[in-house]
N, CA, C, O and CB atoms as a CASP TS submission, in Angstrom:
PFRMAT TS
TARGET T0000
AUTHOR 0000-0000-0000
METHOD Language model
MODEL 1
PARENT N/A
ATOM      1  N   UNK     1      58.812 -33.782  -4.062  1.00  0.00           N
ATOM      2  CA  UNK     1      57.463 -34.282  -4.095  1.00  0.00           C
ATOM      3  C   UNK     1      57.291 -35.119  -5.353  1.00  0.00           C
ATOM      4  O   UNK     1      57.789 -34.821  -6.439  1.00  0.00           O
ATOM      5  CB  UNK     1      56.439 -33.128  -4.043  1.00  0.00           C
ATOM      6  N   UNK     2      56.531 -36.210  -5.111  1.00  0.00           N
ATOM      7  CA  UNK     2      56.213 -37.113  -6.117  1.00  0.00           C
ATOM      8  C   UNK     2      54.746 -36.985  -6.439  1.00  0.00           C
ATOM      9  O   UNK     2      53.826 -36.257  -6.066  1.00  0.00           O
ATOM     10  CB  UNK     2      56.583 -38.495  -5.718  1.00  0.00           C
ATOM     11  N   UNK     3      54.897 -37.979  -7.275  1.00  0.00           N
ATOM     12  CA  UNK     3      52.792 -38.598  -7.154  1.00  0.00           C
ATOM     13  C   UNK     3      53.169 -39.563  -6.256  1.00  0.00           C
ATOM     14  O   UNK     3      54.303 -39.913  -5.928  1.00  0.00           O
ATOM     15  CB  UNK     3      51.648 -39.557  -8.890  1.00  0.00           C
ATOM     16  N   UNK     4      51.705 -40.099  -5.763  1.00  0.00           N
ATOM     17  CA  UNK     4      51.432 -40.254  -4.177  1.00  0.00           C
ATOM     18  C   UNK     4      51.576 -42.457  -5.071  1.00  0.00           C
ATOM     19  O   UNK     4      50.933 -43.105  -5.897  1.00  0.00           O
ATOM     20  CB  UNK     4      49.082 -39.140  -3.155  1.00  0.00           C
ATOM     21  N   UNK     5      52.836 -42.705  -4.150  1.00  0.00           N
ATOM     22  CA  UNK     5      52.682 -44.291  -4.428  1.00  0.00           C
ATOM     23  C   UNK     5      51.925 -44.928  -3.931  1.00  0.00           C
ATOM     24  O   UNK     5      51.583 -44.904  -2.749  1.00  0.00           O
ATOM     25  CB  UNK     5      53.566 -45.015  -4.213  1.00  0.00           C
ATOM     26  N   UNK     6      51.344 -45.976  -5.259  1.00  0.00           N
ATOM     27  CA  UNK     6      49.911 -47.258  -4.589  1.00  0.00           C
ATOM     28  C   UNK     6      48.993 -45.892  -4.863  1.00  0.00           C
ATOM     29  O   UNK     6      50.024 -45.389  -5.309  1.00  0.00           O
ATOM     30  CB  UNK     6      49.923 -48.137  -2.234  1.00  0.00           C
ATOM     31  N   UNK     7      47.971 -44.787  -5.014  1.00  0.00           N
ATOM     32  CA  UNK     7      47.354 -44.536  -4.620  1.00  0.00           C
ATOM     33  C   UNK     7      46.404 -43.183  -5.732  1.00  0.00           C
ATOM     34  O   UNK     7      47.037 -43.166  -6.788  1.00  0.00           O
ATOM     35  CB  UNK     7      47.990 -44.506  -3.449  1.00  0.00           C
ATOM     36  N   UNK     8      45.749 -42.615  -5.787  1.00  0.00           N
ATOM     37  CA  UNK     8      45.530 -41.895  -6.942  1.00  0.00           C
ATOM     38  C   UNK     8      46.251 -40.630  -7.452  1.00  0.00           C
ATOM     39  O   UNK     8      46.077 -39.635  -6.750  1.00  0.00           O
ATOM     40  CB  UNK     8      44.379 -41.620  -6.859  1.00  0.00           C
ATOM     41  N   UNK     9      47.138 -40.462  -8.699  1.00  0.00           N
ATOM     42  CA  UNK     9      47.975 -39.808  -8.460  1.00  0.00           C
ATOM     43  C   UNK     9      47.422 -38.613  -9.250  1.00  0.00           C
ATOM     44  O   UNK     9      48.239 -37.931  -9.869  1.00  0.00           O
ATOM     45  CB  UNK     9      49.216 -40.391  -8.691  1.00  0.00           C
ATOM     46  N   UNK    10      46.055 -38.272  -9.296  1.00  0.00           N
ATOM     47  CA  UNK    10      45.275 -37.095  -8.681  1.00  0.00           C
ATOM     48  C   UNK    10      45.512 -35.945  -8.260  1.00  0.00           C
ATOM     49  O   UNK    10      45.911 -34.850  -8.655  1.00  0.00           O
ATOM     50  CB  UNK    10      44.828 -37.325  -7.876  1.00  0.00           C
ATOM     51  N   UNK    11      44.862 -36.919  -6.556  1.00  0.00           N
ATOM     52  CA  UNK    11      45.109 -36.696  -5.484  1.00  0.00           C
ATOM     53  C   UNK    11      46.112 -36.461  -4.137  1.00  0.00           C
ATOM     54  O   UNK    11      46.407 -35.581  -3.329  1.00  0.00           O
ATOM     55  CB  UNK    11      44.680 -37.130  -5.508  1.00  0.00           C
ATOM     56  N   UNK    12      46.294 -37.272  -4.329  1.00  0.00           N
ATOM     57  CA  UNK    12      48.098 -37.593  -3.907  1.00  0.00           C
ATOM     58  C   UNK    12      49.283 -37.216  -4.254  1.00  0.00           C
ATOM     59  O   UNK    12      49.637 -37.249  -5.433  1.00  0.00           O
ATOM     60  CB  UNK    12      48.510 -38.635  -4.097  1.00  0.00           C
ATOM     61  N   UNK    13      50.230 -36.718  -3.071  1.00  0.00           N
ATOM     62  CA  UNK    13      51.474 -36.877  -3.289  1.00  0.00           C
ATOM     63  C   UNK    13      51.987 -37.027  -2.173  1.00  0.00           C
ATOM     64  O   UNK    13      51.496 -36.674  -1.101  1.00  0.00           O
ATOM     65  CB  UNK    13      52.026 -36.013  -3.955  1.00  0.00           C
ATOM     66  N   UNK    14      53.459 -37.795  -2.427  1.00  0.00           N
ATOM     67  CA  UNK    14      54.525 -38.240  -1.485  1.00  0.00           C
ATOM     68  C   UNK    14      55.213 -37.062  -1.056  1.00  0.00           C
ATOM     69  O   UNK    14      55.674 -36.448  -2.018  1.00  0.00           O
ATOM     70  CB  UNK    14      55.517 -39.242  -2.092  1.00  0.00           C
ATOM     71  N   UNK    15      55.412 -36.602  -0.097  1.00  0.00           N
ATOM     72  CA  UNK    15      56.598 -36.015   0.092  1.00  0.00           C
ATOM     73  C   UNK    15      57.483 -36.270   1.110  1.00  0.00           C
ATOM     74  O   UNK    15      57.036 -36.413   2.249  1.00  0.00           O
ATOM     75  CB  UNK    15      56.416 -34.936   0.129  1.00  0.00           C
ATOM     76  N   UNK    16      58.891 -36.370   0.854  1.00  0.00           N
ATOM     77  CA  UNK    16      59.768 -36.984   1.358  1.00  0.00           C
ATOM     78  C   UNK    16      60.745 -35.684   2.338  1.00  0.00           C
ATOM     79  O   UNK    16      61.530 -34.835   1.917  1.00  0.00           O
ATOM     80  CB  UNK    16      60.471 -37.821   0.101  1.00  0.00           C
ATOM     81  N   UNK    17      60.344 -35.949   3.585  1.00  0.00           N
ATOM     82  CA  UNK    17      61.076 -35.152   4.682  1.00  0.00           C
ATOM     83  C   UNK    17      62.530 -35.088   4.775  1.00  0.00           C
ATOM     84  O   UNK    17      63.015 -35.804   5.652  1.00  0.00           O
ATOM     85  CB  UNK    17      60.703 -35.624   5.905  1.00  0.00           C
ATOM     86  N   UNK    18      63.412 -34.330   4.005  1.00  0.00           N
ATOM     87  CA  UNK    18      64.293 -34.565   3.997  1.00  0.00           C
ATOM     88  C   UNK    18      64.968 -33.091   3.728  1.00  0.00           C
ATOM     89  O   UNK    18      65.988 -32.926   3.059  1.00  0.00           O
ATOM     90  CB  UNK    18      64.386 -35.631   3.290  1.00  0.00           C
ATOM     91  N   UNK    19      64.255 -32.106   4.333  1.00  0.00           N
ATOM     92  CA  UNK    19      64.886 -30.997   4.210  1.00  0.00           C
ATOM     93  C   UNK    19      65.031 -30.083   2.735  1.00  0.00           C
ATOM     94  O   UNK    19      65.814 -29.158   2.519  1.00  0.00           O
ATOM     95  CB  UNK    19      66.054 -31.393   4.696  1.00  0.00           C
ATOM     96  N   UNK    20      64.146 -30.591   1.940  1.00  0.00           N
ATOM     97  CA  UNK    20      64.148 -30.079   0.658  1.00  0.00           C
ATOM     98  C   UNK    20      63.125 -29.385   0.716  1.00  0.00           C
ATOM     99  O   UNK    20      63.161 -28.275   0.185  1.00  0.00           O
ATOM    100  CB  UNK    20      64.167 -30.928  -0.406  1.00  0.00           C
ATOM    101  N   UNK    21      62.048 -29.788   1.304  1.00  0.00           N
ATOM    102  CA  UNK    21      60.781 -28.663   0.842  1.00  0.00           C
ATOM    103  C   UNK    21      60.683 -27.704   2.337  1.00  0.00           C
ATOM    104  O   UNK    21      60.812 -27.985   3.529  1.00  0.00           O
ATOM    105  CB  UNK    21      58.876 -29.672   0.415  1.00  0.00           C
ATOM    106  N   UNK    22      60.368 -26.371   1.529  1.00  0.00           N
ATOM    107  CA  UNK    22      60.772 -25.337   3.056  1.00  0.00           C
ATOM    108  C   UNK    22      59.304 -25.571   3.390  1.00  0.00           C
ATOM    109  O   UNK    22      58.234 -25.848   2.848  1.00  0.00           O
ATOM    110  CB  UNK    22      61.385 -23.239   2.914  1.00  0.00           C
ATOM    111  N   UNK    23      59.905 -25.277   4.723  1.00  0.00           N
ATOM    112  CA  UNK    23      58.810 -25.204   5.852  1.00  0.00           C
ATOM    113  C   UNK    23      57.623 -24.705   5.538  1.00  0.00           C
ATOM    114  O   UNK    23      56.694 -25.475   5.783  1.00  0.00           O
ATOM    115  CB  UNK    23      59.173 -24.451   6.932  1.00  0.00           C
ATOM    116  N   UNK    24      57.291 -23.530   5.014  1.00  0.00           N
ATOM    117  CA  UNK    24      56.116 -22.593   4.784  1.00  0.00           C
ATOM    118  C   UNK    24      55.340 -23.804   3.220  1.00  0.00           C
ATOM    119  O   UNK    24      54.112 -23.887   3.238  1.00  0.00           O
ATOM    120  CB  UNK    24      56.884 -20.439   4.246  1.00  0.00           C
ATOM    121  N   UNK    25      55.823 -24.322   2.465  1.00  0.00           N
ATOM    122  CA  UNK    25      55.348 -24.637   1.584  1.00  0.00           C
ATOM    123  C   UNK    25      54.829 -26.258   2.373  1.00  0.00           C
ATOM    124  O   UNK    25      53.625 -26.505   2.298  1.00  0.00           O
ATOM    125  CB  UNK    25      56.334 -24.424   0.304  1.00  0.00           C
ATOM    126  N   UNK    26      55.519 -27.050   2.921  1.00  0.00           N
ATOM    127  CA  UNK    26      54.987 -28.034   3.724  1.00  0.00           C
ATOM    128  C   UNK    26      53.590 -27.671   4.546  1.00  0.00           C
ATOM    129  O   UNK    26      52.535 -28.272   4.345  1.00  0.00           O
ATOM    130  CB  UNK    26      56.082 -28.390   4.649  1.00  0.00           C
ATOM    131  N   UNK    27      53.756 -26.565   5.529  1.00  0.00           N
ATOM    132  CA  UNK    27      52.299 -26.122   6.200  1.00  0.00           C
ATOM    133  C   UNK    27      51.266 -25.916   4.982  1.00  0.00           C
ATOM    134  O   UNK    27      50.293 -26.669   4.929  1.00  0.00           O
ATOM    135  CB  UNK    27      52.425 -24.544   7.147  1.00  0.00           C
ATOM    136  N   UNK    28      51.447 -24.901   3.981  1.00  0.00           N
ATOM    137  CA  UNK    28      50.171 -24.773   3.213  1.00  0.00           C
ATOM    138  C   UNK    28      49.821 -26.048   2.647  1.00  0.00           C
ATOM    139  O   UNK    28      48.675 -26.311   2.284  1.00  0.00           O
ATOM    140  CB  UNK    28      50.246 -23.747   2.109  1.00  0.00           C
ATOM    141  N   UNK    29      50.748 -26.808   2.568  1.00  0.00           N
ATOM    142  CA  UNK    29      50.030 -28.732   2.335  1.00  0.00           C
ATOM    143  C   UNK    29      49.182 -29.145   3.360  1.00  0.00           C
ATOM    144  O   UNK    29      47.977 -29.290   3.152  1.00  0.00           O
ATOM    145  CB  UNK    29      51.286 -30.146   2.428  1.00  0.00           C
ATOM    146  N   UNK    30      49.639 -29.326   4.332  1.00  0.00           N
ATOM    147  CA  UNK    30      49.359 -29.738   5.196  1.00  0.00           C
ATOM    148  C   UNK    30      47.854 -28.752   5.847  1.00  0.00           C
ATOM    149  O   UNK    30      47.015 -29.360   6.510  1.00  0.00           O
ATOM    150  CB  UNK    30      50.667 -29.854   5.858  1.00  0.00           C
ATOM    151  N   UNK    31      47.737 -27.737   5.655  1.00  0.00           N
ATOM    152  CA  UNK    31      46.417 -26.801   6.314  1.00  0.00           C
ATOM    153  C   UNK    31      45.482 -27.453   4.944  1.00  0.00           C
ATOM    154  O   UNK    31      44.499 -28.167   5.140  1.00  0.00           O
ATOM    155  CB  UNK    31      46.668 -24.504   6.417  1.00  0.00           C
ATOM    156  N   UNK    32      45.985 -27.065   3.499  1.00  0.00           N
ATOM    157  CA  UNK    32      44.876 -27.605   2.959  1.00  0.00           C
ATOM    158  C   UNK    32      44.518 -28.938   2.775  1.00  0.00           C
ATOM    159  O   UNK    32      43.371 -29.231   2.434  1.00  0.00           O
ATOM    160  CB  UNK    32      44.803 -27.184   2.002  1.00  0.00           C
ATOM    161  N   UNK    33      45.490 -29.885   2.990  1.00  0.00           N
ATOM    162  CA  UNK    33      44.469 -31.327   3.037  1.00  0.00           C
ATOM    163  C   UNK    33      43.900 -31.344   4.214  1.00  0.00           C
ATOM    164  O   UNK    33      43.169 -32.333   4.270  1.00  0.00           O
ATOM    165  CB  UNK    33      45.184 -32.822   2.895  1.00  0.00           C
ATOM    166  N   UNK    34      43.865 -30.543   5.493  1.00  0.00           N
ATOM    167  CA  UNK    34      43.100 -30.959   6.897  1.00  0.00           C
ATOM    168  C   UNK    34      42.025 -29.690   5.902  1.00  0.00           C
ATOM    169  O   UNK    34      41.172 -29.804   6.781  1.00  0.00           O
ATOM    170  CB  UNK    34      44.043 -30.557   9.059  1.00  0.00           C
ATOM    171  N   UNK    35      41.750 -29.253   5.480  1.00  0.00           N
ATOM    172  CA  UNK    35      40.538 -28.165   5.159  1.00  0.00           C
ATOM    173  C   UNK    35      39.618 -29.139   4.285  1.00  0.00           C
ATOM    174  O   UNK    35      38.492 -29.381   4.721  1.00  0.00           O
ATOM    175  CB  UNK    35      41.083 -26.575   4.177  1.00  0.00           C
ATOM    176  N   UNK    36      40.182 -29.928   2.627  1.00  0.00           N
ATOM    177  CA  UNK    36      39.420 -30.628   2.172  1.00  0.00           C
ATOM    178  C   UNK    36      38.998 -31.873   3.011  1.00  0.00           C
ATOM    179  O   UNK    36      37.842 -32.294   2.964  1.00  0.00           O
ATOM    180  CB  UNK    36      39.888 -30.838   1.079  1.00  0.00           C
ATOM    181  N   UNK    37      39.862 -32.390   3.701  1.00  0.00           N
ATOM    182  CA  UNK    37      38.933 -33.588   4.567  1.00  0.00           C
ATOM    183  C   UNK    37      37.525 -32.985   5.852  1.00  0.00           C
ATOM    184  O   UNK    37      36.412 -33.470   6.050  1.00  0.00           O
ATOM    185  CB  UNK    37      40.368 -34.578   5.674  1.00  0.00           C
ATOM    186  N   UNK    38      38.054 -32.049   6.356  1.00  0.00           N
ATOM    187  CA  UNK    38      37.353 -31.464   7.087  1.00  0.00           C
ATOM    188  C   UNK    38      35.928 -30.758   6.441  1.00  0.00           C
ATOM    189  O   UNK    38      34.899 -30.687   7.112  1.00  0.00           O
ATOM    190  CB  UNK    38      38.247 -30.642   7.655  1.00  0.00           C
ATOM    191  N   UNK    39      36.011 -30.323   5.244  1.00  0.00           N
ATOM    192  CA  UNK    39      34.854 -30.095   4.020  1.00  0.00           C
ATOM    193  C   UNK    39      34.585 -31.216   3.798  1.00  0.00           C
ATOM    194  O   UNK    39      33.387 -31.302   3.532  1.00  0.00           O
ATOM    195  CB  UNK    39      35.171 -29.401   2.653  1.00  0.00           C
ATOM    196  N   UNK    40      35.165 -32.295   3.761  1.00  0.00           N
ATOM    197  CA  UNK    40      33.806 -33.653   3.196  1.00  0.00           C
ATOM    198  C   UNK    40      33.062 -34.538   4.309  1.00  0.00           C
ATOM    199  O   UNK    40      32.488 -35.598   4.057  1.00  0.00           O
ATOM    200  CB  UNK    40      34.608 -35.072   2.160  1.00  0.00           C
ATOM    201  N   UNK    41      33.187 -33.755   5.987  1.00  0.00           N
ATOM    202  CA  UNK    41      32.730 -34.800   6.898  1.00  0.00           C
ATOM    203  C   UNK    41      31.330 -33.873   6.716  1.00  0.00           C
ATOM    204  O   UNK    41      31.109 -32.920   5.969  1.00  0.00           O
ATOM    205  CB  UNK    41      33.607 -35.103   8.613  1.00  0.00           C
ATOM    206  N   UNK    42      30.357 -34.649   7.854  1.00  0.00           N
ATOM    207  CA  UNK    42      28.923 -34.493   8.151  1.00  0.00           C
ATOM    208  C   UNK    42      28.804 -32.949   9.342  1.00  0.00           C
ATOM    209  O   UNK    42      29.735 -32.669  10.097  1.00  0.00           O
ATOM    210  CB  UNK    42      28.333 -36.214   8.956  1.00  0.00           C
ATOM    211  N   UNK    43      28.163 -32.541   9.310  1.00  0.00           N
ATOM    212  CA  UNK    43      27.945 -31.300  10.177  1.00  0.00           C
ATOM    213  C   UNK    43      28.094 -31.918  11.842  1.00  0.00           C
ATOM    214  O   UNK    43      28.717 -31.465  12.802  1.00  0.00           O
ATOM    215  CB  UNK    43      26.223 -30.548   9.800  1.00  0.00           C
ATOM    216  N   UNK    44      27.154 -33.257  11.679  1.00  0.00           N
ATOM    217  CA  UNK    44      27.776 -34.220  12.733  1.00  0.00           C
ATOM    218  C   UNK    44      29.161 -34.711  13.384  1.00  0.00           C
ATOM    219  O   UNK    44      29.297 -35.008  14.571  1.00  0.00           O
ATOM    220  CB  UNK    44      27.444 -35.117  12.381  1.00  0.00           C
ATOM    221  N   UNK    45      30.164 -34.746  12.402  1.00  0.00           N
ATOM    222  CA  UNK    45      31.168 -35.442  12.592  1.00  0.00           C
ATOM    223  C   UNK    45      31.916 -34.421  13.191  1.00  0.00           C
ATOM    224  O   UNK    45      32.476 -34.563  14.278  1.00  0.00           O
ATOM    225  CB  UNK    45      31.689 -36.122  11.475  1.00  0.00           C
ATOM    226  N   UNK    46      31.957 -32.987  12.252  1.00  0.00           N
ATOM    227  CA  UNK    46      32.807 -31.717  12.526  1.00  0.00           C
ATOM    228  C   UNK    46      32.130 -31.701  14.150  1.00  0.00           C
ATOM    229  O   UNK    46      32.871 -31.957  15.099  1.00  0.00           O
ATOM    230  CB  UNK    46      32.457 -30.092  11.296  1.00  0.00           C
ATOM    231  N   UNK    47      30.917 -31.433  14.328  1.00  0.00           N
ATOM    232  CA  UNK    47      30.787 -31.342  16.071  1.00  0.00           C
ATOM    233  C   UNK    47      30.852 -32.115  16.897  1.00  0.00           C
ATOM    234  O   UNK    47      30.656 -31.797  18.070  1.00  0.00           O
ATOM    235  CB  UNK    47      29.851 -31.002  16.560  1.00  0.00           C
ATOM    236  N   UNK    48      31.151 -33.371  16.519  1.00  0.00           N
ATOM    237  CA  UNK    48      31.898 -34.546  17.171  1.00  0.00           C
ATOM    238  C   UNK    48      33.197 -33.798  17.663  1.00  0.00           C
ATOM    239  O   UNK    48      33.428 -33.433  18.816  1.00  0.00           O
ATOM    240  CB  UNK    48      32.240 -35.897  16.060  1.00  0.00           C
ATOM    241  N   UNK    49      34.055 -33.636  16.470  1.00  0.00           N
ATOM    242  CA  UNK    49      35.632 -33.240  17.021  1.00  0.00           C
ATOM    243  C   UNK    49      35.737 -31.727  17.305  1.00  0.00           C
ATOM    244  O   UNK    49      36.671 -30.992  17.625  1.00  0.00           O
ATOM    245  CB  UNK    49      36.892 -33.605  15.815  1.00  0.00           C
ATOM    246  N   UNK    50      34.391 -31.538  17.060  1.00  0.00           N
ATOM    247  CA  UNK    50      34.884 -29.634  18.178  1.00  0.00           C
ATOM    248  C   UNK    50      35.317 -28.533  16.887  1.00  0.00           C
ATOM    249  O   UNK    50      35.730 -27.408  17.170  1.00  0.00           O
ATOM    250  CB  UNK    50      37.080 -29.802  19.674  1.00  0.00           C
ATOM    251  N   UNK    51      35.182 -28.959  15.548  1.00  0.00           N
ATOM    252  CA  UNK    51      35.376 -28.120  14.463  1.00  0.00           C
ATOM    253  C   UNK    51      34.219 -27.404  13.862  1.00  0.00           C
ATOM    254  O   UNK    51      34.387 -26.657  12.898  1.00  0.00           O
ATOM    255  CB  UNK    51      35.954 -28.830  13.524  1.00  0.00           C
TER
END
């Protein structure tokens, strides 16, 4: 994993699929950036997509 190229390195990071990062540590990435995006839509938007 890097900081995230072009982009705020914050926020961001790269990570490069290549069999280095185990599985279980990839999902808890991946559940929490769909949780913070899903926390910054409208009560509207979440019942748009059924969340």
């Amino acid at each position: 994993m890097t900081p995230g190229y072009h982009l705020n390195k914050r926020h961001w990071i790269t990570v490069t699929l290549d069999g280095r990062v185990p599985d279980e540590l990839l999902h808890e990435l991946i559940v929490g950036s769909h949780a913070l995006v899903v926390r910054g839509m409208t009560r509207a938007q979440r019942a748009e997509l059924g969340l």
